[in-house]
DRENROVEX-960948 format. One record per residue: residue number from 1; x, y, z of N, C-alpha, C in turn. Coordinates in pm, 1 decimal, decimal comma, m for minus. Layout:
<sites>
[NUM [X Y Z] [X Y Z] [X Y Z]];
...
</sites>
This chain:
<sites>
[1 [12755,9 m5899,8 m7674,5] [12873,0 m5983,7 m7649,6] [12887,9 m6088,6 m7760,6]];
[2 [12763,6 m6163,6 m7843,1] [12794,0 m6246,8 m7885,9] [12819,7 m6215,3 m7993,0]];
[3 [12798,7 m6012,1 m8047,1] [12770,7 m6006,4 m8182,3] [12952,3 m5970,3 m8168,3]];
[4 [13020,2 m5957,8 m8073,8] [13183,1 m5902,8 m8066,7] [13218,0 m6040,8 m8098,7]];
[5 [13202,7 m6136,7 m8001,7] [13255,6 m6280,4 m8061,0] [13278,0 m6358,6 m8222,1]];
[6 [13139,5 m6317,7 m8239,4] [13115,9 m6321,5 m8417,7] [13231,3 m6226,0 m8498,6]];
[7 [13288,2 m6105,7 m8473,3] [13336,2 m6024,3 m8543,2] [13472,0 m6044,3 m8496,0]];
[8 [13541,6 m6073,5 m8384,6] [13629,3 m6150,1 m8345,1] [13677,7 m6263,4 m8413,4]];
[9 [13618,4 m6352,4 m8434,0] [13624,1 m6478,4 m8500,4] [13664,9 m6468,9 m8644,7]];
[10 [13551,9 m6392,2 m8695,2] [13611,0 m6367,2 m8838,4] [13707,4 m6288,3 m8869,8]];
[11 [13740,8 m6154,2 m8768,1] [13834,8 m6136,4 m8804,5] [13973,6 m6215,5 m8807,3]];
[12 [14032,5 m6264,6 m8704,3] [14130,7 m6426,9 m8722,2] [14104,2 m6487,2 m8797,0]];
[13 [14007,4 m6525,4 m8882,9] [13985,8 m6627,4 m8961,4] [14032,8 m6494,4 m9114,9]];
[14 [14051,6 m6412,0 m9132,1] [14093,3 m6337,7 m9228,7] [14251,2 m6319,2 m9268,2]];
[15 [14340,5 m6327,0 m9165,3] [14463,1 m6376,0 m9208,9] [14500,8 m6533,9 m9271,7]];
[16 [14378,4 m6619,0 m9228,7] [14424,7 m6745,4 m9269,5] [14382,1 m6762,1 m9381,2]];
[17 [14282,6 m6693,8 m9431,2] [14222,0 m6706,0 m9561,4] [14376,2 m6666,0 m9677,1]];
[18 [14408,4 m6549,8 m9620,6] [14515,0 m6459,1 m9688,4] [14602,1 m6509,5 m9689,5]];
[19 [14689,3 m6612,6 m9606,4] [14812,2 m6676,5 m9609,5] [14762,8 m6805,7 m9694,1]];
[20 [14699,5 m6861,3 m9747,8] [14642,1 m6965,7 m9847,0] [14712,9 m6893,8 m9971,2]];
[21 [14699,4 m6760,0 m9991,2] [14819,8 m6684,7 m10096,8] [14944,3 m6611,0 m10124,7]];
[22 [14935,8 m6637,5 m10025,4] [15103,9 m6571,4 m9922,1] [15224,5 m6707,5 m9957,0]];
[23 [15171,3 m6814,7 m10032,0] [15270,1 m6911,5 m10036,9] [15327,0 m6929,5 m10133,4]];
[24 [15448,7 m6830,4 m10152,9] [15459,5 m6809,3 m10258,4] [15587,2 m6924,7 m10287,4]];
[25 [15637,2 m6940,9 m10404,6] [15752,3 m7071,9 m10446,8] [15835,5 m7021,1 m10540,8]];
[26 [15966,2 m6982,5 m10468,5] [16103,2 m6915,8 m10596,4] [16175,2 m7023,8 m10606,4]];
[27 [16282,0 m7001,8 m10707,3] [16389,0 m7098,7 m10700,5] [16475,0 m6997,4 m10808,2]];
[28 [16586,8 m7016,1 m10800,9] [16711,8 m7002,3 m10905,8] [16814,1 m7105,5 m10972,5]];
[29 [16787,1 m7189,7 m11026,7] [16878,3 m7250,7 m11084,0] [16811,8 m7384,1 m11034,4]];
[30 [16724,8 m7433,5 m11069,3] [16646,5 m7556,4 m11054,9] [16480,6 m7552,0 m11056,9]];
[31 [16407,4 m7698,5 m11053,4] [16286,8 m7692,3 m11068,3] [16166,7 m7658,6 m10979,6]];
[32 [16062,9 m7601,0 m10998,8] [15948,8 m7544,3 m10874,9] [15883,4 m7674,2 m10894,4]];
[33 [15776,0 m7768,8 m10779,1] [15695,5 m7834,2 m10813,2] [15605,7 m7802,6 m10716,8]];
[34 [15478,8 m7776,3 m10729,3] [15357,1 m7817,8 m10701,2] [15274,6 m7926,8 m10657,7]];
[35 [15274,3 m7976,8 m10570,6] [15231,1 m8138,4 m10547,0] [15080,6 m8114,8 m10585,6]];
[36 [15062,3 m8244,7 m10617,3] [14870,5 m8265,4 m10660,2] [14778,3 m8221,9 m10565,8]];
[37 [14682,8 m8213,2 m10557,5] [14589,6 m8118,3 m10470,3] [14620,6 m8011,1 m10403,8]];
[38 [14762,0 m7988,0 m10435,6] [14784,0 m7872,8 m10344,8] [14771,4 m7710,2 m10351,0]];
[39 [14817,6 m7635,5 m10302,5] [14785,8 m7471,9 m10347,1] [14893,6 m7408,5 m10306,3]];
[40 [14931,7 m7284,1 m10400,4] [15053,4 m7211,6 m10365,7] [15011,9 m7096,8 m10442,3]];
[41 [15068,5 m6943,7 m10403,4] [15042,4 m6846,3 m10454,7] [15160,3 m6855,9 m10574,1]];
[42 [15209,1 m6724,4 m10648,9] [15287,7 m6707,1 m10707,6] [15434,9 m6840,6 m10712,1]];
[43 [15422,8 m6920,6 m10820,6] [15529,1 m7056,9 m10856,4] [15625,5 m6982,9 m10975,0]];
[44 [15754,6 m6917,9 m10986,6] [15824,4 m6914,9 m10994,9] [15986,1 m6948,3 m10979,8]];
[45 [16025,5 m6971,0 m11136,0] [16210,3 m6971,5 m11142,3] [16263,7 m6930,8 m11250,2]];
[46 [16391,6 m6930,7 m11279,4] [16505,0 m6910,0 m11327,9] [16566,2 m6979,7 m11368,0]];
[47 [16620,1 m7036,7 m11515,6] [16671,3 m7188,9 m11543,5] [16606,0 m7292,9 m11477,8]];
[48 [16489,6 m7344,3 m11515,7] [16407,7 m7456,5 m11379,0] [16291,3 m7442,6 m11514,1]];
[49 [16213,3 m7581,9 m11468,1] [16109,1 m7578,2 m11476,9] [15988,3 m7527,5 m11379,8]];
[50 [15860,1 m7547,3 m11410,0] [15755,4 m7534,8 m11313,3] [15693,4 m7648,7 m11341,3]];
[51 [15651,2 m7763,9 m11202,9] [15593,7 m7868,5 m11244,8] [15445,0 m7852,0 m11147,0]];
[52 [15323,5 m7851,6 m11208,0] [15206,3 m7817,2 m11121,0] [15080,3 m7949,8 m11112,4]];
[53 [15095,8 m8031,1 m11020,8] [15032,2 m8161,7 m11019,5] [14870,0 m8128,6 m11064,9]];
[54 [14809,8 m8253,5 m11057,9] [14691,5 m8279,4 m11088,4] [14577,6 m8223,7 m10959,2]];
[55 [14466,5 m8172,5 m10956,3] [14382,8 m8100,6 m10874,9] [14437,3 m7994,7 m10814,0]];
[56 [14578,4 m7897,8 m10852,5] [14596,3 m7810,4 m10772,4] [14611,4 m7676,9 m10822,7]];
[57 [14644,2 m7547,7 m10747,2] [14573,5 m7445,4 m10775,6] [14677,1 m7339,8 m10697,8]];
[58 [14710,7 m7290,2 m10816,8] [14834,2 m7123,5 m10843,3] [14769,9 m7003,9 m10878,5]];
[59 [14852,6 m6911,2 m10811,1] [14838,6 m6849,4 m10869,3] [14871,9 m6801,7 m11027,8]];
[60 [15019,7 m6722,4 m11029,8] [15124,3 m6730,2 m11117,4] [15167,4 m6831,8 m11134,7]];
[61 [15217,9 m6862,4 m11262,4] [15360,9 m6980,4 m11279,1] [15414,7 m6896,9 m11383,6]];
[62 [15532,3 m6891,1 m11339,3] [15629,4 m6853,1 m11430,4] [15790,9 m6876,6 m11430,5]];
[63 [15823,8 m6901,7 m11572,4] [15999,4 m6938,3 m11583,6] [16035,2 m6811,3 m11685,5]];
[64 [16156,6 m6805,9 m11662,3] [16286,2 m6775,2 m11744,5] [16377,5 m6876,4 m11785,2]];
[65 [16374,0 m6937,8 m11867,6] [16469,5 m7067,8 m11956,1] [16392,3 m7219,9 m11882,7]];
[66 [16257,0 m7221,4 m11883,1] [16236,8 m7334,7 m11809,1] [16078,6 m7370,1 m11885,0]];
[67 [16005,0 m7473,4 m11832,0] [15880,3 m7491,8 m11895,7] [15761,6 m7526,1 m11803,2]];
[68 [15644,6 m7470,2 m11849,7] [15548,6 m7471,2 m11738,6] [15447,0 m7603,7 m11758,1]];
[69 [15458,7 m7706,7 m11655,9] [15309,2 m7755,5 m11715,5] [15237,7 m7807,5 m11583,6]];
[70 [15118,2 m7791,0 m11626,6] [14991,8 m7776,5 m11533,8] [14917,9 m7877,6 m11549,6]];
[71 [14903,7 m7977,1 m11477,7] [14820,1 m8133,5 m11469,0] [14655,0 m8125,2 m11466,3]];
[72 [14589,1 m8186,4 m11522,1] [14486,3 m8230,3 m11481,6] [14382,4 m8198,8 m11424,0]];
[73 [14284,5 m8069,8 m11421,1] [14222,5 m8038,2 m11369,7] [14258,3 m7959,3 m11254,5]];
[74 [14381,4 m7914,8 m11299,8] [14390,4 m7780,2 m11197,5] [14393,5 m7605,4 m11241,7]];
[75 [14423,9 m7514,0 m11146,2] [14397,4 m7401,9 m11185,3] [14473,7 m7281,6 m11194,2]];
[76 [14537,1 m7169,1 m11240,6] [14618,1 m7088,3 m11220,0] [14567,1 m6941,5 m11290,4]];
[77 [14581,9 m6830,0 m11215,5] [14579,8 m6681,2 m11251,3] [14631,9 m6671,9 m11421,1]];
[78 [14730,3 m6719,7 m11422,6] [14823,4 m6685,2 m11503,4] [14936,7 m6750,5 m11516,2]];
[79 [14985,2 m6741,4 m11653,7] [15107,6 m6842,9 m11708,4] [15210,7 m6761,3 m11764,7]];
[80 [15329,1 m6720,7 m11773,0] [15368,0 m6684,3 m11844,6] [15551,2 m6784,3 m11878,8]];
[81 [15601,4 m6742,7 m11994,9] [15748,7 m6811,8 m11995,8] [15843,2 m6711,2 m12074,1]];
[82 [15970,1 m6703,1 m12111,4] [16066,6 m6678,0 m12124,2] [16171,5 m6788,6 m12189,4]];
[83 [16116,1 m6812,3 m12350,2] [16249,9 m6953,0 m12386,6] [16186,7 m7120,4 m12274,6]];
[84 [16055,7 m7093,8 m12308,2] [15971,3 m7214,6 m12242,1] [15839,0 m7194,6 m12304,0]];
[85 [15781,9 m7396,9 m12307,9] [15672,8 m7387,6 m12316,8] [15592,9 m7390,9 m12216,9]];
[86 [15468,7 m7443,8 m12268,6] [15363,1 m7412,2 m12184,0] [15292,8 m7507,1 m12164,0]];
[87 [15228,6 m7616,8 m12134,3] [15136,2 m7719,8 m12111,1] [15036,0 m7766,7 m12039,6]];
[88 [14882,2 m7724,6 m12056,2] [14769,7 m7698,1 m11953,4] [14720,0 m7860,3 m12006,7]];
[89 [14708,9 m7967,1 m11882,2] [14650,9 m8049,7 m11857,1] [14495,6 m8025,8 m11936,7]];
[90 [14434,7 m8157,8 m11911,3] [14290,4 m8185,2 m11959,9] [14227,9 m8131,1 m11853,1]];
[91 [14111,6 m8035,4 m11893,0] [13998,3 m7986,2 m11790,2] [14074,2 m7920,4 m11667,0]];
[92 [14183,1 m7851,6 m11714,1] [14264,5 m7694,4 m11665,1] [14199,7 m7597,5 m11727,8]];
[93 [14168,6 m7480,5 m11607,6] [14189,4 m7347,5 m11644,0] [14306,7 m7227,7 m11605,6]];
[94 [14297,1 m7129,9 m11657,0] [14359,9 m7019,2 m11665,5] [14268,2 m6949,1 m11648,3]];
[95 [14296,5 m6833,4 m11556,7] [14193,9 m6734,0 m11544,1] [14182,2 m6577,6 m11633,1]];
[96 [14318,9 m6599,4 m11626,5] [14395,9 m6473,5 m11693,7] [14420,1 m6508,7 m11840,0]];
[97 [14547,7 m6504,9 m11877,0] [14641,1 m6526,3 m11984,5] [14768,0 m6599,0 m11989,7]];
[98 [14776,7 m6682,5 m12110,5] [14919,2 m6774,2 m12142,3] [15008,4 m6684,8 m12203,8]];
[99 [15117,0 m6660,9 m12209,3] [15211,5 m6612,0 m12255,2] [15329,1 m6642,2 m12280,1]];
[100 [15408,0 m6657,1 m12362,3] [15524,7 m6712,9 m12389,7] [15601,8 m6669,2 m12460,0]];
[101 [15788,5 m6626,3 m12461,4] [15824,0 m6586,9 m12580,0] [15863,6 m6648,9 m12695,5]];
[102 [15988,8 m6754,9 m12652,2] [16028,5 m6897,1 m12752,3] [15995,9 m6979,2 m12659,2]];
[103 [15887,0 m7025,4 m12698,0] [15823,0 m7159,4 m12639,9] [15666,0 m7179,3 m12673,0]];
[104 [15645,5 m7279,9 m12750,9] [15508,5 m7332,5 m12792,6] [15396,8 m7326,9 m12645,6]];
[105 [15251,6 m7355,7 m12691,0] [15128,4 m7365,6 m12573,5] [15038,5 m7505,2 m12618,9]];
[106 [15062,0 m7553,2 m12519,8] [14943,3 m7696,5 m12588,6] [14871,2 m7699,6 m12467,7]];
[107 [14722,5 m7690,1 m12537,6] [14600,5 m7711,5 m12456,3] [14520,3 m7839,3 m12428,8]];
[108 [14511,1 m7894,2 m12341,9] [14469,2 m8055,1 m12332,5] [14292,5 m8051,7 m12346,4]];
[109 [14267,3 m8160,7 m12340,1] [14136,0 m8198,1 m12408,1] [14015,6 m8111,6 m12240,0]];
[110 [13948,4 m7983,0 m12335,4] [13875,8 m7969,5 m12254,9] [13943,4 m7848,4 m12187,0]];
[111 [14030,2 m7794,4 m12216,0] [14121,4 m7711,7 m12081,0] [14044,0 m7552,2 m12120,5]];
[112 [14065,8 m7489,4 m12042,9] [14012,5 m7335,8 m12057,5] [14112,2 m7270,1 m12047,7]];
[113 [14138,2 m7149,5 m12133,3] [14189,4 m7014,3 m12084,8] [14086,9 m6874,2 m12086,3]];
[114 [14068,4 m6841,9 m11997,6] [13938,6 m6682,3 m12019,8] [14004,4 m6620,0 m12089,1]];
[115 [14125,9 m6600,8 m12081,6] [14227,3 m6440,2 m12153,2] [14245,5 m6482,8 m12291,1]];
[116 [14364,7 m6415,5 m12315,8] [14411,1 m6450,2 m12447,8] [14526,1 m6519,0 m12374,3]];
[117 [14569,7 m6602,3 m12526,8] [14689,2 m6719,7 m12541,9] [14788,9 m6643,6 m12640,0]];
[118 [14937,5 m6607,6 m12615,8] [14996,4 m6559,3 m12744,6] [15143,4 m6611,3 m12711,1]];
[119 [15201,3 m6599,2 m12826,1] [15389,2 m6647,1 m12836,2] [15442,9 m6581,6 m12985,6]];
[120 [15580,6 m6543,3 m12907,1] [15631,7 m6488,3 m13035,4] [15632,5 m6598,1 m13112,0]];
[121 [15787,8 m6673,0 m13076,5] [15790,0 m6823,7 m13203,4] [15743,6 m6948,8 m13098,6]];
[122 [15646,8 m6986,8 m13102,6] [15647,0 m7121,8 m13091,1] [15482,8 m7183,4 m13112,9]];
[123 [15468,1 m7286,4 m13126,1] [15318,7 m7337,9 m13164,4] [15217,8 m7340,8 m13093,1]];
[124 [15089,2 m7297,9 m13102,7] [14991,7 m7272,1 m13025,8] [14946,5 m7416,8 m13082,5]];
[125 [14894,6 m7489,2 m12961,2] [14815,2 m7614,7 m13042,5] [14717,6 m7631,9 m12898,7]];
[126 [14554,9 m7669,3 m12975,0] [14419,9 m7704,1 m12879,3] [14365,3 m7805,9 m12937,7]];
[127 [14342,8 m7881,6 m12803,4] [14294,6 m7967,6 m12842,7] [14152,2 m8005,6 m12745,6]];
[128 [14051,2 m7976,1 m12834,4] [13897,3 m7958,6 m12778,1] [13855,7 m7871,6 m12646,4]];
[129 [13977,5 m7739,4 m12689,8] [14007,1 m7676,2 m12569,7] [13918,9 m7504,3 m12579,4]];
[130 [13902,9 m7421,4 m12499,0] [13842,8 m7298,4 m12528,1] [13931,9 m7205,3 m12495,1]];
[131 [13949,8 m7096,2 m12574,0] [13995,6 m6951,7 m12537,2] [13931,6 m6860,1 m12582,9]];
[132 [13920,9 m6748,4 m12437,8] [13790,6 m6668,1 m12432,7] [13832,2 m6543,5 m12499,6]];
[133 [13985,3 m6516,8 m12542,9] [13993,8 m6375,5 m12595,2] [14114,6 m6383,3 m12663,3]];
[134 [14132,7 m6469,2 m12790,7] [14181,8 m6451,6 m12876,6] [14325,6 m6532,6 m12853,1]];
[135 [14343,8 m6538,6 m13025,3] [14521,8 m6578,1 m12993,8] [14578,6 m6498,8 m13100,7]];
[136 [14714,3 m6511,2 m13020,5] [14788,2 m6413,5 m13108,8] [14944,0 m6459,8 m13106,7]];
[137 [15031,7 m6449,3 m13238,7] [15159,1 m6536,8 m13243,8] [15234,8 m6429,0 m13361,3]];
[138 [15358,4 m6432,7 m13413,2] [15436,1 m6347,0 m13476,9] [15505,0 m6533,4 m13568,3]];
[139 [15575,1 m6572,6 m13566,9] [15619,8 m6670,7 m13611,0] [15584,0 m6821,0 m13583,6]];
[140 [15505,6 m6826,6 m13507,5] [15448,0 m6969,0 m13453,4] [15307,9 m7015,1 m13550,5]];
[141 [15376,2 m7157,9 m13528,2] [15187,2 m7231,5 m13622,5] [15057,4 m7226,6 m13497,5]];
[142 [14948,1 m7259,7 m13587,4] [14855,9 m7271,9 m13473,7] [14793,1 m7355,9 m13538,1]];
[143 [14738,9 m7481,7 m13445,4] [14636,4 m7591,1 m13466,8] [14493,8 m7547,3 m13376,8]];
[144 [14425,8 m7517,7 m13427,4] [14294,4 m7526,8 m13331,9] [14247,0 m7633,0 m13370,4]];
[145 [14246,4 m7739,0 m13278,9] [14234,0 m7885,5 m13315,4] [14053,0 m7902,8 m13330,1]];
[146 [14043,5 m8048,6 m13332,1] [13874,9 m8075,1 m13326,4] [13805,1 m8000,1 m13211,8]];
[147 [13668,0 m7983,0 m13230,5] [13607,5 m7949,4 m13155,7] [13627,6 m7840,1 m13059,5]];
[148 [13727,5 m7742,3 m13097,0] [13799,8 m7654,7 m12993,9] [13697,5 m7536,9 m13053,7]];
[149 [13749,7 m7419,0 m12929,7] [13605,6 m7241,9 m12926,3] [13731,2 m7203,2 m12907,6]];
[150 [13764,0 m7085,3 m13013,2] [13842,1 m7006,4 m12973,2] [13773,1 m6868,1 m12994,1]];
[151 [13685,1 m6758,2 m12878,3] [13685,6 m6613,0 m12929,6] [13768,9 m6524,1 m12927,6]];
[152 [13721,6 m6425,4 m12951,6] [13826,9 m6297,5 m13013,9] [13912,3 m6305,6 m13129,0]];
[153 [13925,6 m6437,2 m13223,9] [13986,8 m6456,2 m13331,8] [14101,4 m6443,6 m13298,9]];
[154 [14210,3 m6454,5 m13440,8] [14304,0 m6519,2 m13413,6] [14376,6 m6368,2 m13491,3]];
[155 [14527,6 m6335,5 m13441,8] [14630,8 m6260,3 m13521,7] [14764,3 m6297,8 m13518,8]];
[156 [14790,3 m6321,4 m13645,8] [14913,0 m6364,4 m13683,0] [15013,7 m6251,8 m13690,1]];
[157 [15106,9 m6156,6 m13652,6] [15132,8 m6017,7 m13653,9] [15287,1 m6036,2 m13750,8]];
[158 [15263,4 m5907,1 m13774,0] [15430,0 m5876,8 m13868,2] [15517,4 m5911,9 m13741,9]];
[159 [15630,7 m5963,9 m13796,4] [15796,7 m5943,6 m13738,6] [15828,3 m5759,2 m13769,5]];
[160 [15885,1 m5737,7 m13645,3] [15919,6 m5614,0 m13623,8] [15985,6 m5587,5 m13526,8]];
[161 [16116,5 m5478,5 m13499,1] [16173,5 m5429,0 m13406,0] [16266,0 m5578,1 m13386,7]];
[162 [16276,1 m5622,1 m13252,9] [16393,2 m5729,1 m13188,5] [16326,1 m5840,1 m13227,3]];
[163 [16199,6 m5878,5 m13268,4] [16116,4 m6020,8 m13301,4] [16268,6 m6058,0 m13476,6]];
[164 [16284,9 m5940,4 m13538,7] [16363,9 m5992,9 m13661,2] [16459,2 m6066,3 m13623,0]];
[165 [16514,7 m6085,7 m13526,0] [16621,2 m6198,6 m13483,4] [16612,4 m6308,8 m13550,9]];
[166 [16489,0 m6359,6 m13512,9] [16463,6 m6512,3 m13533,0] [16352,0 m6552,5 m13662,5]];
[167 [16364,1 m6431,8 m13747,0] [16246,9 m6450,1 m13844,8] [16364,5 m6538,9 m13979,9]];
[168 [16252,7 m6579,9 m14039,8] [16270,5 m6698,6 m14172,8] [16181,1 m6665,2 m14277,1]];
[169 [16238,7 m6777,9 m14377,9] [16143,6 m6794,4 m14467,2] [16015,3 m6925,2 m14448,9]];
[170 [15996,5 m6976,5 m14397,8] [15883,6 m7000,7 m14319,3] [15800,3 m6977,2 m14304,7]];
[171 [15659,2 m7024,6 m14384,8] [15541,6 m6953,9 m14350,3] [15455,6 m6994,8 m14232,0]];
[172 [15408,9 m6912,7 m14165,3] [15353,0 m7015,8 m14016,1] [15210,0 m7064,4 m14113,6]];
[173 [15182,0 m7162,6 m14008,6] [15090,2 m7262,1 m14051,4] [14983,9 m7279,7 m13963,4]];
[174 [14854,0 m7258,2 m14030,3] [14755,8 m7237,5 m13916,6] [14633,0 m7339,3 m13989,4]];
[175 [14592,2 m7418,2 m13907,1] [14442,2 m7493,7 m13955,2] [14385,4 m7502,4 m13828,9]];
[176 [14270,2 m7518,0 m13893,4] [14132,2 m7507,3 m13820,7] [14007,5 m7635,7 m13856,4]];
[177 [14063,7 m7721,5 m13728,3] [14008,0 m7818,0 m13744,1] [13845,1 m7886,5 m13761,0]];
[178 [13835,5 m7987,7 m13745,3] [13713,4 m8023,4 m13742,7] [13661,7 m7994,6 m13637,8]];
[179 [13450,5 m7913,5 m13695,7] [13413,5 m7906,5 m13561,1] [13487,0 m7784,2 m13526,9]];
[180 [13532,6 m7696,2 m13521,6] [13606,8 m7600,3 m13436,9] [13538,7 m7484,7 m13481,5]];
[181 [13562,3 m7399,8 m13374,5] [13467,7 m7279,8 m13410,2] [13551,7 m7151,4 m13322,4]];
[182 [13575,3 m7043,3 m13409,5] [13698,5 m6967,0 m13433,7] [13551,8 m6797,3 m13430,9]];
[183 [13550,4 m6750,0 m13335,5] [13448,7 m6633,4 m13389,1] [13547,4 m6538,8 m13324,9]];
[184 [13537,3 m6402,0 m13435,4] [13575,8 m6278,1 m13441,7] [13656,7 m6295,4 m13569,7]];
[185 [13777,7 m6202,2 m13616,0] [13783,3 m6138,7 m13729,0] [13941,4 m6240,9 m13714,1]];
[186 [14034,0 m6334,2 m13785,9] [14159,4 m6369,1 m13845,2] [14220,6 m6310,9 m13924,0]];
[187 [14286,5 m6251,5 m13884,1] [14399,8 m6122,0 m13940,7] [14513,2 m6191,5 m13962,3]];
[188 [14589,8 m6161,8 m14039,7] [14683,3 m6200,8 m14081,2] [14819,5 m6114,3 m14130,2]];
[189 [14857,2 m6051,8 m14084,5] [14936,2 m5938,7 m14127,2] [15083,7 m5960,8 m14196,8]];
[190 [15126,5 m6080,8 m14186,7] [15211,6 m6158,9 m14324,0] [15115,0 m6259,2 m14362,2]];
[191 [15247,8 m6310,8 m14453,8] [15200,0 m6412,4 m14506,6] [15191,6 m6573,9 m14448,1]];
[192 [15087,9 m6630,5 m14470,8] [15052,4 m6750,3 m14404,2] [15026,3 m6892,1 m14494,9]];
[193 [15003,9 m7015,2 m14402,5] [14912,2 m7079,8 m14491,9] [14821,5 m7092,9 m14392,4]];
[194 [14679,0 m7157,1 m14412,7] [14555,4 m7137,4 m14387,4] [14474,8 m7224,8 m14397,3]];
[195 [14485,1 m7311,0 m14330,6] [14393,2 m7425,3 m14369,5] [14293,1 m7429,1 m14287,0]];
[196 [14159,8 m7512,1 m14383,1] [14010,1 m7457,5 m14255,6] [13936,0 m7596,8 m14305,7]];
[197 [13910,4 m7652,9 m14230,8] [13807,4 m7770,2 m14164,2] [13692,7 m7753,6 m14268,7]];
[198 [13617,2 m7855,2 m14357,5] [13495,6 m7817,5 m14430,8] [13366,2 m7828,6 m14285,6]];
[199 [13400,2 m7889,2 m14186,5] [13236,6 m7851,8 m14068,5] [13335,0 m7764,0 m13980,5]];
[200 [13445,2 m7656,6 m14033,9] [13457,2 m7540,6 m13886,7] [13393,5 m7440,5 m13930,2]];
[201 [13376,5 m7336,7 m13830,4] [13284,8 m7271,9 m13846,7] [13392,0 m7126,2 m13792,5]];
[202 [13427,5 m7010,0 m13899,6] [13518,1 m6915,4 m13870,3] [13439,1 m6773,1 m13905,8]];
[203 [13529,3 m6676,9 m13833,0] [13484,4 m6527,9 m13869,7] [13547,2 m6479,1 m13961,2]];
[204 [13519,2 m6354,9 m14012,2] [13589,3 m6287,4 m14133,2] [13753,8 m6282,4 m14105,0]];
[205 [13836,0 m6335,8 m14273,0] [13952,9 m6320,3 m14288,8] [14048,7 m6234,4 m14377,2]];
[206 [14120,7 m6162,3 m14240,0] [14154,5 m6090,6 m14344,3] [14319,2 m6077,6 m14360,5]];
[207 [14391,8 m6115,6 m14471,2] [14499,0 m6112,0 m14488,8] [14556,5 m6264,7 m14567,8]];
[208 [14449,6 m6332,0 m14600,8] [14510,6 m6472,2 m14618,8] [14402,7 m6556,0 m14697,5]];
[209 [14403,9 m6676,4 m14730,2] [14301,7 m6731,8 m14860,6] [14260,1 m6871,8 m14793,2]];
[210 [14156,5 m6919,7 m14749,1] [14160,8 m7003,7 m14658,5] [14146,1 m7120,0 m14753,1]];
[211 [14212,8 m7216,3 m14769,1] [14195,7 m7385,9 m14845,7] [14112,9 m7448,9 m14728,6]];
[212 [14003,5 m7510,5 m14780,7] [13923,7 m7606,1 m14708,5] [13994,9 m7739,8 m14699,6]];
[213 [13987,1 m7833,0 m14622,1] [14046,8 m7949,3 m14658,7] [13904,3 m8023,1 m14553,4]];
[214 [13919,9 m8161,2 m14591,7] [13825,9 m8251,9 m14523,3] [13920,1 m8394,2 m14474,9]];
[215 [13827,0 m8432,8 m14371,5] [13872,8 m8560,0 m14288,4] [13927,2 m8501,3 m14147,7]];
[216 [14003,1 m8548,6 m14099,2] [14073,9 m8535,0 m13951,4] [14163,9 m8388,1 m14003,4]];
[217 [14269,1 m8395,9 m14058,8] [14372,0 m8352,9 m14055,0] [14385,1 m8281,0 m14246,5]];
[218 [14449,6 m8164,3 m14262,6] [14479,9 m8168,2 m14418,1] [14581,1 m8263,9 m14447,2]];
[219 [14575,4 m8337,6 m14572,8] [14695,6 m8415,1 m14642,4] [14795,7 m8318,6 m14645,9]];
[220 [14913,3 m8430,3 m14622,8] [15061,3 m8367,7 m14636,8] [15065,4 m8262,3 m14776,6]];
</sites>
């Protein structure tokens, strides 16, 4: 009897676990928000932003013409945008992957992504932040700021197919800051500039000529 009670119990207690992700948040034509500590499965819209407070925890966030940003020590599956950026609070993770098409990714001091981080045009920038499997961009700069881990290395890819829309003469611009440490192979498949930190520490490059520069930042 008591071992039915036990199996009883938990079973009821198994839909409630499951509706903790069942909460899901649409909108069309305005902004999603997230209150601080709170939790919601899948945060989606359409023309809107996504606003995701401090200590709380998504699944998805995602826009079409809108911008995602994620406060403070909270957590999400996955990011993606559409003509939006992206903005992961200090000591945020991602479990998955950032994604974006026109719209930059800035990583706050300390933030994690496990996946990869990529955007057609817009700027990847970290700041003392980690990504566990690479970045990858077609027209966008990238700062891997101080003290930032990025593995799987970095690829800068040709413009090709519908990306030629928005291509220039523009070379994207990539440095690698102080302290930063960049392991696997930097490919480069146009042309770039390349700037690298004299204490970062990088993997083999191939496609591009790396200028060392020293101090915080390269001179203008």
């Amino acid at each position: 009897m008591r071992r039915t009670l036990i199996a009883l119990a938990f079973a009821l207690a198994l839909p409630v676990a499951a509706h903790a992700w069942d909460n899901d948040v649409s909108k069309v034509n305005g902004t999603v928000r997230v209150d601080s500590g709170q939790q919601a499965g899948n945060v989606s819209t359409v023309n809107g932003a996504v606003h995701i407070g401090d200590n709380a925890t998504v699944q998805k966030a995602s826009t079409v013409n809108g911008s995602v940003d994620i406060g403070d020590k909270s957590q999400a599956s996955l990011i993606d945008t559409v003509n939006g950026s992206v903005t992961l609070g200090a000591n945020s993770r991602v479990t998955s992957t950032i994604g974006t098409t026109n719209g930059g990714v800035r990583l706050g001091d300390h933030a994690e992504v496990a996946g990869k981080v990529s955007t057609v045009n817009g700027t990847i920038s970290l700041a003392a932040a980690h990504v566990g499997d690479g970045i990858r961009t077609v027209n966008g700069d990238i700062n891997v700021g101080a003290n930032s881990h990025v593995e799987g290395g970095i690829l800068v890819d040709k413009p090709g197919g519908w990306f030629n829309w928005n291509s220039n003469s523009r070379l994207p611009h990539i440095v690698i800051g102080p302290h930063a440490v960049v392991q696997g192979t930097l490919e480069f498949r146009r042309e770039v500039v390349l700037q690298v930190s004299d204490t970062a520490q990088i993997g083999p490059v191939k496609g591009a000529t790396p200028v060392k520069f020293s101090g915080d930042a390269p001179k203008e």
